[in-house]
C-alpha positions in Angstrom: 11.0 79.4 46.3 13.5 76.4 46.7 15.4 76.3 50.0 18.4 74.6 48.2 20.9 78.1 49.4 19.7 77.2 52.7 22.5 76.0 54.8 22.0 72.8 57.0 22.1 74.5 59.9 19.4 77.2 59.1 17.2 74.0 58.0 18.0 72.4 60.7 17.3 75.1 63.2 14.1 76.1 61.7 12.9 72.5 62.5 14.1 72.8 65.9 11.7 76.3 65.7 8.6 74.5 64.2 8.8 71.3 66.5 9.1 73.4 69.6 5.8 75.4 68.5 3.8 72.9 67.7 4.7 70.2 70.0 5.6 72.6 73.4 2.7 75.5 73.0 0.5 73.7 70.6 0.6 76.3 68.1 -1.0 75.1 65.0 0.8 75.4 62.0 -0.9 75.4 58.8 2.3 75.7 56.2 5.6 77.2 56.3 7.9 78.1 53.5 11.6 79.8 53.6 11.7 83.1 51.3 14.5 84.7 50.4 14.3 88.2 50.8 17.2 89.7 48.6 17.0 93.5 50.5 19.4 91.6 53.0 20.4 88.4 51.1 19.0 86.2 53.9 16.0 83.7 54.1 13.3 84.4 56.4 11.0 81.4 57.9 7.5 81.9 56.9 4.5 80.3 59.3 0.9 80.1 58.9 -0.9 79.7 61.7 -4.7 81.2 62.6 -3.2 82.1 65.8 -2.0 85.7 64.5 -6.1 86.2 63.5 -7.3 84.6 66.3 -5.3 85.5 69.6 -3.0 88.9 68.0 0.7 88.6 66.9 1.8 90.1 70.4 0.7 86.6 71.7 2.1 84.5 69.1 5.4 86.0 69.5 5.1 85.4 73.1 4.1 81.9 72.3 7.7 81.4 70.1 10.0 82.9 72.7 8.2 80.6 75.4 8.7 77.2 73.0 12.1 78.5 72.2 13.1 79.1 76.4 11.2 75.5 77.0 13.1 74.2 74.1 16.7 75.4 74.9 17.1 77.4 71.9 19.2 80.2 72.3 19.6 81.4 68.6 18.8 84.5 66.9 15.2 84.1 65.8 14.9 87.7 64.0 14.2 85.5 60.4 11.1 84.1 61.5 7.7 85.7 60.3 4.1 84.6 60.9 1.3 85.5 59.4 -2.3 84.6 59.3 -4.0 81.5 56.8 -5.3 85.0 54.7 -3.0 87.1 54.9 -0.9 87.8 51.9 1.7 90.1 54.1 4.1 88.2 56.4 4.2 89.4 59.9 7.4 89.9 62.1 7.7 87.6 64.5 11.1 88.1 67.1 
């Protein structure tokens, strides 16, 4: 789905997320997408990483409110979701 409703400052603050995860905890990302999810008429930020298969989503959430505290960012993060490279089902990620 196109991002174009996407306000700069979502855009910009889900690059803020991604480059704190992979370049502060190392997380590797394989994709990432925005989706709109019209149930609440908001985007959520989609990643892929094998770390929800290999080390739990308990862990990887850890591992995003870790990058965000090392990375100063003090927004809401309730929009982002992981999920594994085979899973069809996003997971929440807060």
């Amino acid at each position: 789905m196109s991002d174009s409703r996407l306000s700069d400052s979502q855009h910009q603050l889900g690059e803020k997320i991604l480059n704190a995860l992979t370049g502060i905890v190392k997380m590797p990302v394989i994709s990432h997408e925005w989706n709109y999810v019209p149930q609440i008429e908001s985007y959520e930020l989609v990643i892929t990483t094998p770390w929800v298969k290999d080390k739990g989503l308990e862990t990887t959430n850890w591992a995003l409110l870790d990058a965000l505290d090392t990375a100063h960012i003090s927004e809401s993060t309730g929009f982002v979701r992981f999920k594994a490279p085979d899973s069809k089902a996003a997971q929440v990620g807060n």
